[in-house]
PLY file of the C-alpha trace (Angstrom):
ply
format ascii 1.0
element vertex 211
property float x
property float y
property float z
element edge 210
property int vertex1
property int vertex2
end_header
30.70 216.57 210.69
30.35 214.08 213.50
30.16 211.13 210.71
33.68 212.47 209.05
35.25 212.62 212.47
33.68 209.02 213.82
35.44 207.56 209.72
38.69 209.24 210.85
39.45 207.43 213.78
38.25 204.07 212.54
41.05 204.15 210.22
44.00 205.60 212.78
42.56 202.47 215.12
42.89 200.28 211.85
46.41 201.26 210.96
47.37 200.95 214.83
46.12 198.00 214.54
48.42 196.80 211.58
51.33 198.04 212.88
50.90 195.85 215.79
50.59 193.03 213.88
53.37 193.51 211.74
55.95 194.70 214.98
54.22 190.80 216.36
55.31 188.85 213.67
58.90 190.10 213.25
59.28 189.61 216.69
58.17 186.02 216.23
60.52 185.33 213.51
63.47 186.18 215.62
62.77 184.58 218.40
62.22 181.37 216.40
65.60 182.03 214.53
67.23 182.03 218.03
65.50 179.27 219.38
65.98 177.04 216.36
69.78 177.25 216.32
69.94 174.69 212.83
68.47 177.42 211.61
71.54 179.47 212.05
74.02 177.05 210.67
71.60 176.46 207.57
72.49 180.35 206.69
75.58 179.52 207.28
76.02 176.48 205.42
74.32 178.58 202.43
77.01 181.19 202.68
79.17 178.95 202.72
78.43 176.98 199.63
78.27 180.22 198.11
81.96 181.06 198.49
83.10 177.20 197.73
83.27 177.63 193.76
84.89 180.67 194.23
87.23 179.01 195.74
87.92 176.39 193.98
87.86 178.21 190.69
90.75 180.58 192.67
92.60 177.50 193.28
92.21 176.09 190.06
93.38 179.08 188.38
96.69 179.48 190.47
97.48 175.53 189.24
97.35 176.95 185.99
99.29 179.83 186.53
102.28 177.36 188.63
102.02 175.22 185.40
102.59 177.84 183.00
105.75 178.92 184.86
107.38 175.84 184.90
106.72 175.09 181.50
108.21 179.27 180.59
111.37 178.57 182.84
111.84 174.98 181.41
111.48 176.59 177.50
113.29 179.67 178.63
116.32 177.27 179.91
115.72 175.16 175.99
115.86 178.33 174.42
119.37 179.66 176.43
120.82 176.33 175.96
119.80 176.37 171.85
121.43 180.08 171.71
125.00 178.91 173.32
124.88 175.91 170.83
124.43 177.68 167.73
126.96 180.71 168.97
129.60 177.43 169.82
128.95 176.17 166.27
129.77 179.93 164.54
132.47 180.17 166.68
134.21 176.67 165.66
133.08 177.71 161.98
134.86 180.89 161.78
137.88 179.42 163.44
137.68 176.40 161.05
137.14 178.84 158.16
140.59 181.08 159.03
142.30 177.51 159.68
141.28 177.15 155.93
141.94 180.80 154.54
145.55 180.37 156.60
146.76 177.33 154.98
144.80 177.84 151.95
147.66 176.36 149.27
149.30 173.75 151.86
148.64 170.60 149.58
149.80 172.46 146.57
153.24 173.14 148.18
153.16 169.85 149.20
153.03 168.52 146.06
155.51 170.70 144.38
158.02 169.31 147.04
158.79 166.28 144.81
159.88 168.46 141.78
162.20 170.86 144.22
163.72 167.53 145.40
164.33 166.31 141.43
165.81 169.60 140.67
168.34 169.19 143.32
169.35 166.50 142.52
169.87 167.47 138.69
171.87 170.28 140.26
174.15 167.63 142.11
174.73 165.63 139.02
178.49 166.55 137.54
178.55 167.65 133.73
180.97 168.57 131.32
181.20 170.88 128.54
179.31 174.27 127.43
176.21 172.48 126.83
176.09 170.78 130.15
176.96 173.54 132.10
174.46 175.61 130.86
171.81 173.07 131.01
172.82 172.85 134.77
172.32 176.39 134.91
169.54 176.64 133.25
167.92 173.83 135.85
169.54 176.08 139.05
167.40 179.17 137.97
164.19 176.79 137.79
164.93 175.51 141.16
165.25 179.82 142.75
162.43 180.89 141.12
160.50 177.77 142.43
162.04 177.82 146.06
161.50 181.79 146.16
157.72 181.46 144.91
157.39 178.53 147.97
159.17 181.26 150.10
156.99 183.85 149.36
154.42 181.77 150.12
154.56 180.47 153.51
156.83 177.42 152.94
160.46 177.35 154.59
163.43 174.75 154.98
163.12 172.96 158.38
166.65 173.82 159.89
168.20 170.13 160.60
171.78 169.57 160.01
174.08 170.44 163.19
171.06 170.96 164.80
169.34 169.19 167.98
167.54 166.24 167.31
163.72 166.94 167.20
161.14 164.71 166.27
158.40 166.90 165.65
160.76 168.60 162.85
163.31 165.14 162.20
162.73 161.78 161.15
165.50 159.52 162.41
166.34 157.18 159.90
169.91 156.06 160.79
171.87 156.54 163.72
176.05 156.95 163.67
178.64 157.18 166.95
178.56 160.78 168.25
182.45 161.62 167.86
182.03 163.96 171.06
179.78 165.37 173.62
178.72 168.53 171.69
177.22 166.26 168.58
175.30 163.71 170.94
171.48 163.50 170.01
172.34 166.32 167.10
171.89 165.58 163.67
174.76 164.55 161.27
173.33 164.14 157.98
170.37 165.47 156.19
169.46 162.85 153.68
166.13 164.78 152.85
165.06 168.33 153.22
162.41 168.90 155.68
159.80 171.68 154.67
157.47 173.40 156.80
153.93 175.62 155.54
153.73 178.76 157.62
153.40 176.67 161.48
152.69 173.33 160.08
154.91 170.86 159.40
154.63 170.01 155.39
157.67 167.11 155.56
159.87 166.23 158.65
163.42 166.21 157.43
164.84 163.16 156.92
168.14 162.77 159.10
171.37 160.86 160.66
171.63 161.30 164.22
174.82 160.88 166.00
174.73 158.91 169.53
0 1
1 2
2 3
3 4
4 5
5 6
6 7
7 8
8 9
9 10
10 11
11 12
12 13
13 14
14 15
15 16
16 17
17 18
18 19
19 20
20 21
21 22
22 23
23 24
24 25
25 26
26 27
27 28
28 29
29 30
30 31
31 32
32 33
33 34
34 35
35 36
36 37
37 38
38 39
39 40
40 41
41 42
42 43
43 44
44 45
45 46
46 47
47 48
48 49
49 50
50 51
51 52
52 53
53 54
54 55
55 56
56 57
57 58
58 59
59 60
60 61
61 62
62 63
63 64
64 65
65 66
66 67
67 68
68 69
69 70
70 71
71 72
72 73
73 74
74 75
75 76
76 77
77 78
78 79
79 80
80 81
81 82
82 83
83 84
84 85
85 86
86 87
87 88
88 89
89 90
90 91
91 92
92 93
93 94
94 95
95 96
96 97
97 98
98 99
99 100
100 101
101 102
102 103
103 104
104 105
105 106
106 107
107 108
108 109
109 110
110 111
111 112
112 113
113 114
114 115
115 116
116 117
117 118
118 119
119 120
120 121
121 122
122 123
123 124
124 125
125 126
126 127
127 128
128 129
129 130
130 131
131 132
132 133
133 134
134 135
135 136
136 137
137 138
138 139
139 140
140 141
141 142
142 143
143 144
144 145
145 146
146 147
147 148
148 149
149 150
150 151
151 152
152 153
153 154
154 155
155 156
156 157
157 158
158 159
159 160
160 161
161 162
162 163
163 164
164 165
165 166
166 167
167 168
168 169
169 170
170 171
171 172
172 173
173 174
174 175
175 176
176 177
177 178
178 179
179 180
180 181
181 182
182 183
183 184
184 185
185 186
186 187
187 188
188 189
189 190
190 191
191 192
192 193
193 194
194 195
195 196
196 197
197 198
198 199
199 200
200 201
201 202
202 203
203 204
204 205
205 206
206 207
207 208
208 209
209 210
């Protein structure tokens, strides 16, 4: 009994003992930490470092991220510019194509001009007898039929004689003494018809103008 007793407080003075030592060296460490003050700044040198790639990697990755932006706003700005381009080139090709569908025929009238200038001058040609008269006739119902198919299809006389002098309708050939006031810059003779194709102008009229 004494024996157990005498083995029980060897080992509480042992682990006293222990404790002691371990309490001793802790308090060692820190005093050495705070009397070695490089010792500090190593710690914090090694915190630190630890944060530097971080941020540099941060850094590195907001570069990117300003890069990618310019290069969006400057394709974005391509892209915007590309879209008005092609919507200006469908808009000049549907104008272009109703230009076309509008005067769709204009070099056809144009050509038929000559043959409505022939047949009036057939129809000013004097004849005698039946047989010329009713050749003459039969050449006045060509020329109706023609001038009301031109009619019928956009082409017109261009108003000249007695009228004001206008170049973009007239083509002054000649020029004669205005006998008064009223028939200055007017025109006094039509020597050829003018013709026009819906707005356009297909042939000025050829004219005398009186000065």
């Amino acid at each position: 009994m004494a024996q157990d007793e005498a083995n029980k407080q060897s080992k509480e003075a042992a682990k006293a003992s222990d404790s002691a030592a371990t309490e001793a060296e802790s308090t060692a460490k820190a005093d050495a930490t705070q009397a070695d003050p490089s010792a500090q700044a190593t710690a914090s040198d090694s915190t630190t470092d630890a944060t530097k790639p971080a941020d540099d990697a941060l850094q590195a990755a907001l570069t990117q991220v300003a890069d990618l932006k310019q290069q969006l706003d400057k394709t974005s700005d391509q892209y915007l510019r590309a879209e008005a381009e092609i919507k200006n080139i469908q808009a000049r090709n549907k104008k272009d194509q109703a230009a076309l569908s509008k005067y769709d025929g204009q070099q056809l009238a144009h050509d038929i001009l000559p043959v409505l200038d022939n047949l009036e001058r057939a129809m000013a040609i004097s004849v005698e007898g039946e047989q010329g008269e009713s050749l003459k006739k039969g050449i006045e119902m060509v020329q109706q039929h023609l001038t009301e198919a031109l009619t019928r299809n956009g082409v017109s006389e261009i108003k000249a004689e007695g009228e004001k002098f206008d170049p973009n309708f007239h083509q002054a050939v000649q020029t004669v003494p205005a006998e008064n006031d009223d028939q200055q810059d007017h025109v006094a003779q039509v020597l050829q018809k003018g013709y026009q194709f819906k707005d356009r102008v297909l042939r000025p009229a050829m004219v005398v103008v009186a000065q």
